[in-house]
N, C-alpha and C positions, 0 to 999 in steps of 0.2 A: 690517492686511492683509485685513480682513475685516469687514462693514458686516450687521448683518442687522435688518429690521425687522421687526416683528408687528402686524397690526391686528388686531381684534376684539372684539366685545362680548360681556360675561359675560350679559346678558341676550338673547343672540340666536346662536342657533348658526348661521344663516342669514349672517350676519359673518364668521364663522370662516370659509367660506370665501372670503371675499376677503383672506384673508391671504397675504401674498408676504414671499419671501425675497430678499435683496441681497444680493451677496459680493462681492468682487474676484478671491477663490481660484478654483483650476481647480475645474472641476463646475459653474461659472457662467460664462455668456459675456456679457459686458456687451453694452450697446446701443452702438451706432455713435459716437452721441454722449458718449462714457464718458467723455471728460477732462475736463468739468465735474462728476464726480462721479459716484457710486454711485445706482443706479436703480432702482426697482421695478415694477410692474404692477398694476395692480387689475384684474382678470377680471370685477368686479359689471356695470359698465361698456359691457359688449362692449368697445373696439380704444383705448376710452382709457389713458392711461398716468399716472403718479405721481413726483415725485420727493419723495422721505423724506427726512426729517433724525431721526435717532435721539438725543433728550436723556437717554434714561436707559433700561439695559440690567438684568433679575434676570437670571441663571437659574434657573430652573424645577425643581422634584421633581416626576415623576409620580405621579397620585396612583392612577389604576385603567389598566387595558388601552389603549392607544392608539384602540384603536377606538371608546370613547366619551368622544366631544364631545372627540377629538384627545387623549386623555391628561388630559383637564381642567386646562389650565395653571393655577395659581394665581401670585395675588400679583406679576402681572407687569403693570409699567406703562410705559407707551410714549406720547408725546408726538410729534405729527408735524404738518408740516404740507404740505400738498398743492397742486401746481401742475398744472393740465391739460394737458395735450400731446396734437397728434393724427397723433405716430408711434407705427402699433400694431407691437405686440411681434412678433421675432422668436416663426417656432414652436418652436422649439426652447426659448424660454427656458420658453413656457409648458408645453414638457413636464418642463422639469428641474422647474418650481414644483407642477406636478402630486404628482411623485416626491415632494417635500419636504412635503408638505401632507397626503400619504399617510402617510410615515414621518417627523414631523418633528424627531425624536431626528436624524439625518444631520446636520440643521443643525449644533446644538447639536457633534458632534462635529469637522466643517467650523471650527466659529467657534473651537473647542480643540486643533485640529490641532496648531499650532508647539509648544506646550507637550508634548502627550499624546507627539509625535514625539521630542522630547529623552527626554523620561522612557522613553521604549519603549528606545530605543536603550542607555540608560543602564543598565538594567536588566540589557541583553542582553550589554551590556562586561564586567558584573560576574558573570553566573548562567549563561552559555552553557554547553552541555554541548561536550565533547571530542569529535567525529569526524575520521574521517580524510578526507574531502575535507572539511572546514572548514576554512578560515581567516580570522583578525579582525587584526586589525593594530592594533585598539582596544583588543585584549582586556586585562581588568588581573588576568587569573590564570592565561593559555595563549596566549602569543606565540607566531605561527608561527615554524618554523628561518627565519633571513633565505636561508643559501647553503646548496646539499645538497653534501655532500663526494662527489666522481666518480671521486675517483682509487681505486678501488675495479675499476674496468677499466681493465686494461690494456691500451694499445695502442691505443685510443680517444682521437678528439679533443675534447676538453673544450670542453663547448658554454658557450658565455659567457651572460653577464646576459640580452642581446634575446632576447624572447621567438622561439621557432620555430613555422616551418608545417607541414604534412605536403608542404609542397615542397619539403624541404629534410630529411629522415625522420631520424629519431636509429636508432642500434642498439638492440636489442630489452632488452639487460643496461643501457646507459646510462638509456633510458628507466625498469624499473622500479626503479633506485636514487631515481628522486625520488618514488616512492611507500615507499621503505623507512620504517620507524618512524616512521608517521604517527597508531600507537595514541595516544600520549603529549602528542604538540604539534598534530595537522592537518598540514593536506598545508603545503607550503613554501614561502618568496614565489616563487622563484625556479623554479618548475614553468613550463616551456613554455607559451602564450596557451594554444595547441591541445589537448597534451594535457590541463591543467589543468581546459578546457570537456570533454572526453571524458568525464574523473574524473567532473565534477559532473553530466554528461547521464548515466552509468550508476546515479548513487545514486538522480536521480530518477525514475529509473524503477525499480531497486530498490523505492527506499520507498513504492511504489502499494498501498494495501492491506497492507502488511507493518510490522512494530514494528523501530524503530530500531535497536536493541542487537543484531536477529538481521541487519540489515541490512548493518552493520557489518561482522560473521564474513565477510558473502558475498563484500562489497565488497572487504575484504583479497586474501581466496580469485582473484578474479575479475582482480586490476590485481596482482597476480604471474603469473601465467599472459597476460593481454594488457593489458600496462600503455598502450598506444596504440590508436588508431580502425585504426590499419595492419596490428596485428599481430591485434586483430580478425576483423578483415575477412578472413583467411585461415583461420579456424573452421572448422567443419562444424556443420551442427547439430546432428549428434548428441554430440561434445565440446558445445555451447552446454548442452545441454539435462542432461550429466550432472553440470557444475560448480553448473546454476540448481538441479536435484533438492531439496527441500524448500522450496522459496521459495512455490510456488503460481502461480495465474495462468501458464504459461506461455506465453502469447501475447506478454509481454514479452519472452521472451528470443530469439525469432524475430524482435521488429521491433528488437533492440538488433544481432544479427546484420546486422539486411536496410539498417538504418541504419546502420551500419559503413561495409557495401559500399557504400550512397548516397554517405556522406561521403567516402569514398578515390576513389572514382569507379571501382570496382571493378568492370568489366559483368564478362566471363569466363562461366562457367558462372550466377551469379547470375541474368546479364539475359537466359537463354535458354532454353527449356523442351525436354523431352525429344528434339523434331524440328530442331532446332537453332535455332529460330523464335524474334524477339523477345517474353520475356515481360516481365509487368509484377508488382511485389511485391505484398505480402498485401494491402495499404492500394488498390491499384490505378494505383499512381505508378509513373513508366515511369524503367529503371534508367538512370544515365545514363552517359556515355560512360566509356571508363578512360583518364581522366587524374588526376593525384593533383589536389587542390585543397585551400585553409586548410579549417579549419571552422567552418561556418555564426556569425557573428557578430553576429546581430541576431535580434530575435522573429522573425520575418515571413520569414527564411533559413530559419529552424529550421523551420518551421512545413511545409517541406516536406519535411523527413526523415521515412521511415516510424517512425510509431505514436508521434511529438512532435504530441501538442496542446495549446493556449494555456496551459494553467498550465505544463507543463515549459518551454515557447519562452520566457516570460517568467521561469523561475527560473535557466535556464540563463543567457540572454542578460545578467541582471540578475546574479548572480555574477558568472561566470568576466568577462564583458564592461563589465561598469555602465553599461549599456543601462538609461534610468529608466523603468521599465515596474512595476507591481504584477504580483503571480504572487497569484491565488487559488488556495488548493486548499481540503479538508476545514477546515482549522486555521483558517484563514485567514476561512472565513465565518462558522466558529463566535464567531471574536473579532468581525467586524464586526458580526454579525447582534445581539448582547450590548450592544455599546459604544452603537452606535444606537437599539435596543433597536426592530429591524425583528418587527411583531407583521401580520400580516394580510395577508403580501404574497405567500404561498405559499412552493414548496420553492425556497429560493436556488442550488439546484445548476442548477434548469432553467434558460435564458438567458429566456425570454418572461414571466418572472414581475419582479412590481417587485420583490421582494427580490434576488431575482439583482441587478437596478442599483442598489440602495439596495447593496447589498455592492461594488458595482464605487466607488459614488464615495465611500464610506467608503476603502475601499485608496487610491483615487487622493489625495483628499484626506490622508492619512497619509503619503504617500510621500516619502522622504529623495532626493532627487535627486541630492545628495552621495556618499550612501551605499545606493544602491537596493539593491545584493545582502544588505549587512546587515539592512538594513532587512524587505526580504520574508524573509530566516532570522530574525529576532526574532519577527516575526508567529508563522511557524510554531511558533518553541519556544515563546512564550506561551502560544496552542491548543494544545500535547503535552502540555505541564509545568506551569500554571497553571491555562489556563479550558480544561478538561477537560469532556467531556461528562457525566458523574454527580455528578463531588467537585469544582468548583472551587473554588481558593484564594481567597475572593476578598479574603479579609484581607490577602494578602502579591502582588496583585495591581501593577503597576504603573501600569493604566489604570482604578483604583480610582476617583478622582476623577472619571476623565472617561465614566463609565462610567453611561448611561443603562438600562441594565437593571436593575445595580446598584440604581441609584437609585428606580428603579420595583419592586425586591423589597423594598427597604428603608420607600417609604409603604405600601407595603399591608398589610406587616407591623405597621407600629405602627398603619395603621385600622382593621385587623381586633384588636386586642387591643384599641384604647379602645371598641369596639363590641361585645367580649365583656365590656367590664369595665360598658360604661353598659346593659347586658342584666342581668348580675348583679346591680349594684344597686337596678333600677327593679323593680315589682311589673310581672307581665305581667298584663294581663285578655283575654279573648277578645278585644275590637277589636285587640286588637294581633296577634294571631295574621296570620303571613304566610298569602300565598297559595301559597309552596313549602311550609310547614310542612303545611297542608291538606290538597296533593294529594302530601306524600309527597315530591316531586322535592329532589334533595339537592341541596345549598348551593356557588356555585362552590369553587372553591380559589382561594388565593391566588396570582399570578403568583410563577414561579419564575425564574430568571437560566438553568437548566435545560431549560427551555422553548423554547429556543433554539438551536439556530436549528430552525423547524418545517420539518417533512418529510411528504411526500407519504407515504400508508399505501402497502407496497410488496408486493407480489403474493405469495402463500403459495409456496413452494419447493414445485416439481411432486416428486412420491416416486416415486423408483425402484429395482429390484428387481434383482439383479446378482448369476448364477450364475456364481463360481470356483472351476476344479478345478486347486491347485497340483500339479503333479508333481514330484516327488520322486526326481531319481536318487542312489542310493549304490552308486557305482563301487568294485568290490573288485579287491585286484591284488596282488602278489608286492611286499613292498618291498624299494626299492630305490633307489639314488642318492638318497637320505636328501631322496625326495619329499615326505615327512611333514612335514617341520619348512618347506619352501623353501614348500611349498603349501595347508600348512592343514591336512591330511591328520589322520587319528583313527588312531593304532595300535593295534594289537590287542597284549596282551601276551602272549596265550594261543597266540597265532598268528603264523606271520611273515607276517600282511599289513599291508593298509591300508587306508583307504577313505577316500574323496573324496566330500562330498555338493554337487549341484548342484539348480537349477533351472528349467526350463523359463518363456520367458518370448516373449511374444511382441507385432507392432508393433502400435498402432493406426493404422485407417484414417486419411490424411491430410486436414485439416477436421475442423471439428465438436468435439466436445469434447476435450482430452486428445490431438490427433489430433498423427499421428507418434511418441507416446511408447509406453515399453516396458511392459509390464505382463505377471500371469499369465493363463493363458487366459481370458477370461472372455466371459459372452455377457448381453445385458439382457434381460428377462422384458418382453414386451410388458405395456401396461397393464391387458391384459383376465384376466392372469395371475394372479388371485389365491391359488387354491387350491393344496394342497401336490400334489396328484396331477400339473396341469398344469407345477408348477414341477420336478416328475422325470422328465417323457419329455423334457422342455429339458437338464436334467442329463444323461440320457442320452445326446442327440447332442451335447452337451458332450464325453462320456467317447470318444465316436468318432471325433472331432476330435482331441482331445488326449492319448490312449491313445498314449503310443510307441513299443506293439510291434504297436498293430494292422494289418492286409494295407493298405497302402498308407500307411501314416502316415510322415510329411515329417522327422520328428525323429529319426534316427540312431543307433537302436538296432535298428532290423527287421533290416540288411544283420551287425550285430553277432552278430545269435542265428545266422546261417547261417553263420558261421564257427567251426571247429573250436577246441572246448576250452571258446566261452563260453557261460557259464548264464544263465538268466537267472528272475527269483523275483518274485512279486507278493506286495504285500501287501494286504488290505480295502479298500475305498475307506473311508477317516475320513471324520466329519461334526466339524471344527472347531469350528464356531458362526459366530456372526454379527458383522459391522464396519461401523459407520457412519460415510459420511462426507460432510461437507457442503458443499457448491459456492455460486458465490450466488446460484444459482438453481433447483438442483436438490440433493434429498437423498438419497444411495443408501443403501441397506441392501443389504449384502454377505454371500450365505452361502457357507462357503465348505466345500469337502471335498477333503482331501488325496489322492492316488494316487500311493504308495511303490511303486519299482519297484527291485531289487538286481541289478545287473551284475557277476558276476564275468570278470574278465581275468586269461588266463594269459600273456597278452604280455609285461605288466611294465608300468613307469610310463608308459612310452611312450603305449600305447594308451590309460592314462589322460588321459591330457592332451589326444591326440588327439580324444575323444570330447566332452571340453566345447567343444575347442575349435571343433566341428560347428557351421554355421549356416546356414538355409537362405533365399531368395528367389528371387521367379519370380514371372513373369507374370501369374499367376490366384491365385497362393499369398501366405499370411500368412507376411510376413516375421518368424524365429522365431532364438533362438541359445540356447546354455545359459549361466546365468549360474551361478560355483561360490560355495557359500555365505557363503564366508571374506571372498569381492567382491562382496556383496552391496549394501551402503551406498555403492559405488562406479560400480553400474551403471546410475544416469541414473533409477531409479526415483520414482515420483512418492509423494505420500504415502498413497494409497490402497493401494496395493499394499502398501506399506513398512507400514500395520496390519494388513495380510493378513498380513505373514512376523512379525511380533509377537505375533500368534494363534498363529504356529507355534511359535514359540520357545517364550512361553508355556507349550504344552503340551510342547514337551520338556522344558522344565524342570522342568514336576511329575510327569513320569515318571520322571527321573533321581532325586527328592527323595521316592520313594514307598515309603520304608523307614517300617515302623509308627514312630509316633511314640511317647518315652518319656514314662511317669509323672511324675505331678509329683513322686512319693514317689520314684521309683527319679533326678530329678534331682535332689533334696536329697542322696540319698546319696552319687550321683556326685561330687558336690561338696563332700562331707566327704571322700569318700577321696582329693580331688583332693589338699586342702591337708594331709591328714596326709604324703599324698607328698611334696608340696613341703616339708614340716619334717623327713621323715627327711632329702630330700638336701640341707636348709640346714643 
């Protein structure tokens, strides 16, 4: 299936390169004339051409860095003989042979393909981990369910084997039974074409930046509440954003909403902006009409749903569809960039670099046709769970053999020891002294399998500075209709009340960082800010802002103090301390200072409830509500804020636990008289 030949002479680097590659495999495009045979090029030449005949094949160990004198192939011997032609090469082949001559490990993995392919797969039948949109039909330890049992709703018509569209929509209960207990086995053969693809386009975007296992939790969470692209699509995004709450990156879960609405064909409010005018989504794609339609079935369909680009279009289309497409992601070049052992070609993430295509025609050349969806999820779990970025396996590796990195950490290893061992035994005299030992400059290191895939040095995280002043309401009131227990409520025993604590939290601007999401007041310290003086007249009109009994403040206590009976009590403004947290491009440092404000109500529970459940927006104004503290982890908050109320808890907690601490002498005795009691009443 695969032809490759090598010219060169070990006395002439000048040779090396006229060396050219032959293959039949994709990544190669034969010459026009290809049915008499496999073909090569000689570039020494100008526009002549070559036909090879290869009588004898090694492969090769590297023995230093590719970049000098090509990896210095050894012990490789090639016999050829040469006929002139004067049809000159396609450009294209001359640049694929460029790419190969650059990185010539590809080859080497090109000519191992069908082998490296069985064994990769094989691995994956045997060691795949358990998720819930997975399924392998190969698998030989987690068989997907073949049928999901429906009779579970009643009164429902029981959707048969063919797969369904969204033109033909299931009820919202039928739909997430085929997501039920899919912890145990993966999703089920028998899940919907459409919704099936929905499942596998929410995990991958889920898993952008995020660790599988917490992936998981969301994914469950997420396809019980909209187990379809239809029922989706009828969201808000303020529900979108309090189910995503701890995930990060929230830009995801606006373009999983905005792509809902693309795929249902959903225009309504979506596709129209406040003046009732056609707008266009975040990505800048124009919504399209409301008709329901299947979902997108192919790379290049996908590719136009908002915030899908080519690796999800290709993981998606290659799962749920087996569309034979490679999906690159993270994992995915770390393995190629290894296997081939791409050294000097830049950051493989950028597309203008030759390691980015040394990585494209490694995947391509790997690719199961048969089984493309498996095949792109083995890549990945290889990269998560084997060749790891710090600690790879490479002992229990699958692509061990066919593994030019590998191979290239394994000779340097053993030349750098017979070169430590023939230093040790030989006498050194002055002539031998290096020219690195001389001026000091230290000694490379040896190539590491680690080393891989190389990355562009990335820009230091700007620091910023970020004044919060949480407030603090604790609403006092007459109990009653046994408000305490239904709401979270703190009784007093001493007293017949209760109290209710909440917190003031408010939106941010739409765009920009974190934008639309709910957070405590908070305001950023310009960069010229350094000093503590500058960062307290900022706290100050912080406290102006966010004070909720001062002349004109928006938050729902002013109009409280002017009605008869209620009191109302401040307490210091606290200084909590500070929270860091880090974005991936920016790093805040968060101070933050608490202002306790106590409401008492002689209304009764009523006006308790009444009072959080206050919220404010307008035209000019920050849209604001109270959130109660018992529904804290429930309110959509992001994780910054969520170490802000961690600070807080924190410190209530070692107020409440701020009884002097006992002797270690008076707990030894505690604990003699404990067990003298326990033996008089045994």
């Amino acid at each position: 299936r695969a032809c490759l030949a090598w010219a060169f002479r070990v006395d002439s680097f000048s040779s090396v390169a006229k060396a050219r590659f032959v293959s039949g495999k994709s990544g190669f495009r034969k010459p026009r004339d290809s049915q008499r045979g496999p073909r090569s090029v000689f570039a020494g030449t100008g526009s002549a051409s070559s036909d090879l005949r290869v009588d004898h094949y090694v492969p090769t160990v590297w023995g230093s860095r590719s970049g000098e004198v090509l990896g210095r192939l050894r012990n490789t011997r090639i016999a050829m003989t040469a006929t002139k032609k004067t049809q000159p090469p396609p450009p294209v082949v001359t640049d694929i042979e460029d790419l190969l001559l650059k990185h010539p490990g590809v080859a080497f993995v090109q000519h191992d393909a069908p082998s490296a392919r069985r064994d990769l797969l094989k691995w994956y039948d045997q060691h795949h981990r358990i998720l819930p949109w997975r399924r392998n039909k190969f698998s030989k330890h987690c068989l997907p369910r073949e049928k999901t049992d429906l009779s579970a709703v009643k009164g429902e018509e029981t959707l048969g084997p063919e797969p369904q569209t969204l033109a033909n929509p299931q009820t919202l209960a039928t739909a997430a039974l085929y997501w039920a207990d899919v912890e145990t086995a993966g999703s089920p053969c028998d899940v919907p074409t459409d919704q099936y693809a929905y499942g596998v386009w929410v995990s991958e975007i889920m898993s952008q930046q995020t660790q599988i296992e917490r992936v998981a939790v969301y994914w469950r969470r997420w396809m019980s509440k909209w187990p379809t692209a239809d029922a989706l699509s009828d969201a808000t995004q303020e529900q979108v954003n309090e189910l995503w709450a701890g995930l990060g990156y929230y830009r995801r879960a606006r373009f999983l909403l905005e792509g809902a609405k693309f795929v249902v064909g959903k225009g309504g409010d979506a596709g129209k902006d406040s003046e009732g005018k056609d707008s266009k989504l975040s990505d800048g794609k124009q919504h399209p009409e409301k008709t329901l339609s299947p979902f997108p079935n192919t790379a290049k369909a996908l590719s136009s749903v908002p915030g899908v680009g080519p690796y999800t279009a290709a993981a998606v289309a290659s799962i749920a569809f087996h569309e034979p497409i490679a999906a690159v992601d993270g994992n995915v070049i770390r393995v190629a960039t290894r296997l081939g052992s791409v050294v000097g070609g830049g950051d493989a993430v950028k597309n203008n670099t030759s390691a980015s295509r040394a990585v494209r025609e490694i995947a391509n050349a790997l690719l199961d046709e048969t089984r493309p969806g498996d095949f792109n999820q083995a890549m990945m779990e290889l990269g998560a769970t084997v060749c790891t970025p710090r600690n790879p396996k490479c002992l229990t590796c699958p692509l061990r053999a066919y593994c030019q990195g590998f191979k290239m950490e394994t000779s340097e290893e053993l030349e750098l020891k017979e070169t430590l061992k023939r230093e040790s035994t030989e006498p050194k005299g002055k002539a031998d002294v290096t020219s690195k030992e001389l001026t000091g400059e230290p000694k490379s290191s040896p190539f590491r399998v680690t080393d891989l895939p190389e990355k562009d040095k990335k820009a230091e995280k700007r620091l910023e500075t970020v004044l919060t002043r949480v407030v603090e309401a604790r609403v006092v009131f007459a109990a009653g209709a046994g408000i305490g227990k239904q709401s979270g409520g703190t009784k007093h025993s001493s007293t017949d009340t209760e109290i209710l604590i909440g917190y003031l939290v408010t939106k941010r601007p739409e765009g920009g960082l974190l934008g639309g999401l709910w957070e405590f007041p908070s305001v950023v310290a310009p960069a010229e800010t350094k000093n503590d003086l500058d960062r307290a007249k900022m706290a100050e009109n912080l406290v102006s802002f966010c004070d909720p009994v001062s002349h004109g403040s928006p938050f729902g206590v002013d109009h409280l103090v002017k009605s008869a009976g209620t009191l109302v009590s401040f307490r210091p403004v606290e200084q909590m301390g500070e929270v860091t947290h880090v974005f991936s491009h920016v790093k805040q440092q968060t101070i933050v200072t608490r202002l306790a404000v106590e409401v008492t109500l002689v209304a009764g529970d009523d006006s308790a409830e009444a009072f959080f459940a206050q919220t404010g927006e307008g035209t000019n104004q920050t849209p604001w509500r109270w959130v109660r503290g018992d529904a804290i982890h429930d309110a959509g908050l992001t994780s910054g804020p969520m170490k802000v109320f961690g600070l807080l808890t924190k410190e209530n907690g070692k107020k409440k636990n701020a009884a002097p601490k006992e002797s270690a002498i008076g707990k030894m005795f505690a604990k003699k008289q404990k067990k003298a009691e326990e033996k008089q009443t045994g």
